[in-house]
Every structure is written in C-alpha cells, then in structure tokens.
VEXGUKOL-62965 format. One record per residue (C-alpha): chain; y, x, z; residue in three letters; residue number from 1. Coordinates in steps of 0.001 Angstrom, whole numbers, plus 524288, in hexadecimal, padded with zeros to 5 digits. Example, Ala and Ser with C-alpha at 12.3 -4.5 7.8 and 13.67 -1.06 7.14 Angstrom:
BEGIN
A,7EE6C,8300C,81E78,ala,1
A,7FBDC,83566,81BE4,ser,2
END
This chain:
BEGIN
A,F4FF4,84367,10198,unk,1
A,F45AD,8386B,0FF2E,unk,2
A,F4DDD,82AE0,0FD7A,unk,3
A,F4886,81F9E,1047A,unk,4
A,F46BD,81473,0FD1C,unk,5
A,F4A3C,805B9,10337,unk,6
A,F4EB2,80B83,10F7E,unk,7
A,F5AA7,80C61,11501,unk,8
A,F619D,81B2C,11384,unk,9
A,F6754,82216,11C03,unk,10
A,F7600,82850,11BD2,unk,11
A,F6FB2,83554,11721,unk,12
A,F65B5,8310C,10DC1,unk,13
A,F7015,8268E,1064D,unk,14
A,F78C4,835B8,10688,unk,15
A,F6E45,83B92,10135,unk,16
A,F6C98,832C5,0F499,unk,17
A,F7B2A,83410,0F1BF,unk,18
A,F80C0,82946,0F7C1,unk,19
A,F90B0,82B37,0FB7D,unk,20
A,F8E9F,825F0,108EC,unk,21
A,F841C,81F3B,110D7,unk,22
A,F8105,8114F,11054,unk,23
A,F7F52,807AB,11BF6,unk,24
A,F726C,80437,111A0,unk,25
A,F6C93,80BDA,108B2,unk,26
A,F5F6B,80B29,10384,unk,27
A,F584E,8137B,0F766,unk,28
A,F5021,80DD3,0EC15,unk,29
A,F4BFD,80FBF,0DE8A,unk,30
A,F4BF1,80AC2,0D1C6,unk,31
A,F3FE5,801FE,0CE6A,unk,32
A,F3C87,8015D,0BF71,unk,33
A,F3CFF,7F173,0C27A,unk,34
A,F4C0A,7F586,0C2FC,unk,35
A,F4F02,7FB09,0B73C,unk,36
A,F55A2,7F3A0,0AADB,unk,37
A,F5017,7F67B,09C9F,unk,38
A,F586F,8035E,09BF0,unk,39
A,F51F3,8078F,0A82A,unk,40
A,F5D06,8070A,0B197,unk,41
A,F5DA8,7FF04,0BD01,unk,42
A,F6097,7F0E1,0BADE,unk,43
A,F6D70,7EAA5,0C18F,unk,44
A,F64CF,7E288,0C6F4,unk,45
A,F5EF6,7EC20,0CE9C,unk,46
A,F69D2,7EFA0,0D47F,unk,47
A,F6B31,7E322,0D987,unk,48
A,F60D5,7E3E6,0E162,unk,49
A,F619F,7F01B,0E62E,unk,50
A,F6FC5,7EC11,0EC16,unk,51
A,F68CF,7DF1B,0F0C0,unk,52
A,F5E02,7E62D,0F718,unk,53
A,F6830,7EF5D,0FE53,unk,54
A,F71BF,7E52D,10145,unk,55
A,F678F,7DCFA,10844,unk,56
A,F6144,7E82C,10EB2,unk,57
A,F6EF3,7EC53,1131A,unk,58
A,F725E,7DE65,1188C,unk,59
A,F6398,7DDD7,11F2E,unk,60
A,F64E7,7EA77,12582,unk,61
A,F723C,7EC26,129A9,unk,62
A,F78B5,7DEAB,12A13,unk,63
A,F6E72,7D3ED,12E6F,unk,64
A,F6D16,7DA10,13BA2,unk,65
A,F7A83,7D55E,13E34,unk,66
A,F769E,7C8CB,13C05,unk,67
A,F6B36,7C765,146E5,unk,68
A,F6B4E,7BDD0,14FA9,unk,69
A,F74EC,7B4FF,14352,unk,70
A,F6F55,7AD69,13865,unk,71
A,F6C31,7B5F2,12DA7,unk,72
A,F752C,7B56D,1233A,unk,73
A,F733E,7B2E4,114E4,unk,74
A,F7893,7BFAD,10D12,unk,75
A,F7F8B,7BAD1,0FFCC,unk,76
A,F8499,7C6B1,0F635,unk,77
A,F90A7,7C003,0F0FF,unk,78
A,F943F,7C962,0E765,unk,79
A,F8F10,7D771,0E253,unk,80
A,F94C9,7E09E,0D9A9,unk,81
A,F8E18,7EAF8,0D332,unk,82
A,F91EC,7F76D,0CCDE,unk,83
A,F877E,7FE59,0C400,unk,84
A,F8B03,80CFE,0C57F,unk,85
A,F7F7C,814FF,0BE67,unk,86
A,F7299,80FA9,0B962,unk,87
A,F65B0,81284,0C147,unk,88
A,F5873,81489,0BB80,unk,89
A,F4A75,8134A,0BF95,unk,90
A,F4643,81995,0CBF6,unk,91
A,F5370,81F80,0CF7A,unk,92
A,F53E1,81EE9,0DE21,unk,93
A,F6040,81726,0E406,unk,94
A,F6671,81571,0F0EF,unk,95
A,F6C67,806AB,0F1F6,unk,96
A,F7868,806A2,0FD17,unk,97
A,F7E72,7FC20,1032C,unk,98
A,F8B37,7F8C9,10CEC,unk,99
A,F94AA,7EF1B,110E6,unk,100
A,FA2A6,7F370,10D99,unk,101
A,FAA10,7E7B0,1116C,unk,102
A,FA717,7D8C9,118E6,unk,103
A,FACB8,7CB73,11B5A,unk,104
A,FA8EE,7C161,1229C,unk,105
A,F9D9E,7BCC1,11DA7,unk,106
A,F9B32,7C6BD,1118F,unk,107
A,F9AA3,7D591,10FED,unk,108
A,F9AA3,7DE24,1036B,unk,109
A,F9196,7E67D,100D8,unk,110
A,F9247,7F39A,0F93D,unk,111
A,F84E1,7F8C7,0F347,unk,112
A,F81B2,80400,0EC41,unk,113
A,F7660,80AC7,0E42B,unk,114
A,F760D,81908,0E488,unk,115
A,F6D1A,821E3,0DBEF,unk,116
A,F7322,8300F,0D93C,unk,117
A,F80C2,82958,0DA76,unk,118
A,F8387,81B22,0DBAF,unk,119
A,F7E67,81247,0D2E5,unk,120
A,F81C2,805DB,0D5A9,unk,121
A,F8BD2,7FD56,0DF12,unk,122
A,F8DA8,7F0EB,0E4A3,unk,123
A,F9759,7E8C7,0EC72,unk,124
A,F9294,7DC29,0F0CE,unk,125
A,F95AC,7D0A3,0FA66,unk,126
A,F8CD7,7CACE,102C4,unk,127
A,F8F0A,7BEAC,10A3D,unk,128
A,F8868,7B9D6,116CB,unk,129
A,F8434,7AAFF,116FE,unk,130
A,F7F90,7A1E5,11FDE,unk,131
A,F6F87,7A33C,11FD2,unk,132
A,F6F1E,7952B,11C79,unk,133
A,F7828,7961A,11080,unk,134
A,F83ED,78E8A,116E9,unk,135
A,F8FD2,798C5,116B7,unk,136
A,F93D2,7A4E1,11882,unk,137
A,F8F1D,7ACC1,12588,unk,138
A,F98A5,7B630,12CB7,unk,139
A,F9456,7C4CE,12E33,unk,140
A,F92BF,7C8CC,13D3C,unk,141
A,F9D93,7D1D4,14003,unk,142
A,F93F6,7DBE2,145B1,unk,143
A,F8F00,7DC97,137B7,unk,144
A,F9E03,7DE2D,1334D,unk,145
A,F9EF3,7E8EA,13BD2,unk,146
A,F925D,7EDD0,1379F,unk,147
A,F9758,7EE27,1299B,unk,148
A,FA42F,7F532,12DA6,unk,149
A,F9DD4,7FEFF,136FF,unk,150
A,F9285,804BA,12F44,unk,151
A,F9320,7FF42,123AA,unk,152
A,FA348,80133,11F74,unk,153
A,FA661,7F4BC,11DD7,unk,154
A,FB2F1,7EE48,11C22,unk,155
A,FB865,7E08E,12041,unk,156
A,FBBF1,7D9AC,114E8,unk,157
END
C-alpha cells in the first residue's frame, strides 16, 4: 500500500501501518537528514515539531470550524509530556496521530503519537484557549465538547 505523505489517513490506511486503532488525525511523513543528531537518529527536537505540526493541523481541521461565526481563539499548549520509546533514523517513514482524550472548560488534553513499525514516541499535552486579544481565557463551544466526546472519545474532566 503506497503511504501518503502530509495527508490525512484514512481508518484503513492508519490499520495498515500498524496502528492499534484509528485516529480522528493521522498524517504520514519521513525522516529528513536536517533531523538527525550526530549519531544519526532523530533529534528530540524533531519530534517536537512533528507533534506541533499535527497538533495544529488537528485543531485547524477538526476544531476551528466550531468556532465560525466566534472570535478565533488563541491556542496555548500549557504543558507536554513526552515519552521517547525507540530511536528513529534517517528516512524511516512515520505516521504522527493525534486525539483529544479529555476537556474542561476552556482547555483540552491532547494525546499524540509517532508510529513507525510500532510506536515510537508519545505525548500528552494541554492546550488552552485564550481570548484572540491576549486578555483571558476563552470558553470552548459545547458543540466542540460534544464533538470531542462523540468522535473523538473524549472525556469531561
């Protein structure tokens, strides 16, 4: 199966590159040489970004709709925790996931993963929504909430 790179997946092609379930987001990339650390495996840093592209394509795609017609809010990541589970080298191909497991008012955590032949990589992170302008915190439009508990598994926290 050819693996579409910087497009979304679909339920049978995140399947078919070994992921346990299917994503609300998924989206398949490889390793740049620009990535790699002196030992040749990717650099933390790089998974950084790869989470940060995912999360904002994730928040573009399937939460901003719910915010037409509002302000737009201004998406803060709190906190992020990372778990390294095996290195990753140059050109290794890599599907990045992401999903909202559980919401508040006004914030939502986030659980990401890399997966290449097994999971790679993992992280949990909380991301706020703030006022456009800066000035506080901005609620989350309950049909988003029930967005995030209808297709994406989310909990109330």
């Amino acid at each position: 199966m050819d693996l579409p790179y910087l497009t979304p997946l679909n339920a049978k092609q995140q399947k078919a590159r070994g992921l346990s379930e299917a994503q609300p987001l998924a989206m398949a990339d490889r390793v740049r040489y620009s990535e790699l650390d002196v030992l040749n495996h990717v650099n933390n840093k790089a998974y950084m970004e790869w989470f940060e592209t995912l999360r904002t394509e994730h928040f573009f795609r399937l939460c901003a709709p719910y915010y037409t017609g509002l302000d737009a809010p201004r998406t803060v990541l709190r906190n992020a925790d990372i778990h390294y589970v095996k290195e990753m080298v140059a050109g290794q191909s890599y599907v990045a996931t992401a999903r909202v497991t559980a919401f508040r008012h006004t914030s939502y955590t986030i659980e990401q993963m890399i997966w290449s032949d097994g999971l790679r990589a993992r992280m949990t992170g909380v991301m706020v929504m703030m006022r456009g302008d800066g000035s506080g915190r901005y609620p989350l439009p309950e049909p988003l909430k029930q967005y995030f508990m209808d297709v994406e598994g989310a909990i109330p926290a």
